[in-house]
C-alpha positions in Angstrom: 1.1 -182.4 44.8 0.9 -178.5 44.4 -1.9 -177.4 42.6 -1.0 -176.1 39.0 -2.7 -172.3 38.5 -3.0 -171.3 34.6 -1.9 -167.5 34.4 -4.2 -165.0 32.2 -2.2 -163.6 29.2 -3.6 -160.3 31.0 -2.6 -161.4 34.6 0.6 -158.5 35.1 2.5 -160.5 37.4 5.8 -160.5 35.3 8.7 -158.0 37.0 10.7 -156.0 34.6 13.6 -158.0 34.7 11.9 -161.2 33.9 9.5 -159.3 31.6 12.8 -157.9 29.1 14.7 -161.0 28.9 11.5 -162.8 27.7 11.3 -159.9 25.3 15.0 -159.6 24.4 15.4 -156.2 25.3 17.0 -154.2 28.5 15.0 -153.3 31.4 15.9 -149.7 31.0 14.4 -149.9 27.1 11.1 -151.1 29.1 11.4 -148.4 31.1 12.0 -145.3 28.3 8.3 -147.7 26.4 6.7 -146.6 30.0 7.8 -143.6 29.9 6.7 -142.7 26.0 3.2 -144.8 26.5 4.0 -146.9 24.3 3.8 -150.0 27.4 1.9 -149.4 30.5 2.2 -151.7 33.1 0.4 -151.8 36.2 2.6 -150.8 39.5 3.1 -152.2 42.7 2.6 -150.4 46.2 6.3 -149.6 46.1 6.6 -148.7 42.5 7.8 -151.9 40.4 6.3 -152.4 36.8 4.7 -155.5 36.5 3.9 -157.1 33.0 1.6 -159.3 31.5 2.4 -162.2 28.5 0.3 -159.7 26.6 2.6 -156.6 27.1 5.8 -159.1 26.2 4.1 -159.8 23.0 3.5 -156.2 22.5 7.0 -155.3 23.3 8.5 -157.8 20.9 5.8 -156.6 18.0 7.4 -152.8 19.1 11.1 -154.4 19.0 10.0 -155.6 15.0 8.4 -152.8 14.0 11.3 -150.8 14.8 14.1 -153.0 13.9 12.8 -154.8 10.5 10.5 -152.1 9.1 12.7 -149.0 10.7 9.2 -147.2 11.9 10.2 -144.3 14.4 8.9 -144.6 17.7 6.4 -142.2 17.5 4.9 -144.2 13.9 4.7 -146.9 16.8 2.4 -145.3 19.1 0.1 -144.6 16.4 0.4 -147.7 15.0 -0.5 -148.8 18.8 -3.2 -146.7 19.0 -5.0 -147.5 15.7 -4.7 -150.9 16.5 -6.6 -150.2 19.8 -9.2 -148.5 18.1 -9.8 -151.1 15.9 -10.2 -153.3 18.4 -12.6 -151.4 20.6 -14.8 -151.4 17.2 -15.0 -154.8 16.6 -16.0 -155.1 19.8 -19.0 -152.8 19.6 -19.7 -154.3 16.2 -20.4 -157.3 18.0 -22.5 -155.7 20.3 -24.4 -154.0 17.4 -24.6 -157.9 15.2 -26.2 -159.0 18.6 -28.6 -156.7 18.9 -29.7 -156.7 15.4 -30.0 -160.4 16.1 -32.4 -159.6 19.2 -34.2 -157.1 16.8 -34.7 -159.6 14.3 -35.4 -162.3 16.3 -38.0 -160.1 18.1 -39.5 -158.9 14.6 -40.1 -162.8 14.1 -41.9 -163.3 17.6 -44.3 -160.6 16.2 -45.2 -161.3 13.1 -46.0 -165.1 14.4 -48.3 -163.4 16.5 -49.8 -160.9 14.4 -49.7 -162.4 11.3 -47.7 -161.0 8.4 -50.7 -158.5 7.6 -51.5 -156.8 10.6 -47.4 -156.3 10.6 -47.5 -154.7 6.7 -50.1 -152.5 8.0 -48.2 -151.5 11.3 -44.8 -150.4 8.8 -46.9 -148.3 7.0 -47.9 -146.2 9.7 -45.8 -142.9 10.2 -43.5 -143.1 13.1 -43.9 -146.3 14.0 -41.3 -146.5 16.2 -41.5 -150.9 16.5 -40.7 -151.4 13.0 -38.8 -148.3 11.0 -38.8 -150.3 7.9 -40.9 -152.3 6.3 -41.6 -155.7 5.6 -40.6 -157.8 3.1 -42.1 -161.0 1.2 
């Protein structure tokens, strides 16, 4: 039996054709999205677009946006690249939680070590670059 191979949601292994139909548009409408940014897929040695299940779903979110809610194309791209940006923040906002974790967890470590005096004295000092703020009770 052939082994079964689960496919990324990122893989770009779909070609254009295939890639429209599953959105329901034309191939040359996936072509004028390249061309305007709006849908970047990756490009073969000789060329050919290749898409992902992630740009299809994109495409289809572009096909309502236009269609039900009449935003231009441009409003799209914006919309597009807002949406990016807002995920690129969450992702360093996760980043940022985890440290703050790390911090916290390593404020703990110290003040099991040095008691919760010795630590109230360390806050007070000016520039204290371990702890910038000081404890509380």
């Amino acid at each position: 039996m052939a082994e079964v191979h689960e496919i990324s949601p990122d893989s770009k292994v779909l070609v254009i054709s295939v890639a429209a139909k599953m959105a329901g548009m034309h191939p040359q409408t996936l072509r004028q999205y390249d061309r305007l940014g709006l849908v970047q897929p990756d490009r073969t040695p000789g060329g050919g677009r290749r898409y992902s299940v992630r740009d299809v779903a994109l495409l289809r979110e572009i096909q309502r946006l236009s269609q039900e809610d009449g935003v231009n194309l441009a409003g799209i791209k914006r919309i597009i690249a807002l949406e990016n940006q807002v995920s690129e923040m969450r992702g360093q906002l996760t980043e940022l939680v985890a440290h703050l974790e790390e911090a916290r967890a390593h404020l703990d470590e110290l003040e099991a070590l040095a008691g919760p005096f010795a630590l109230r004295r360390m806050s007070r000092i000016p520039g204290n670059a371990l702890l910038p703020w000081p404890i509380q009770q």
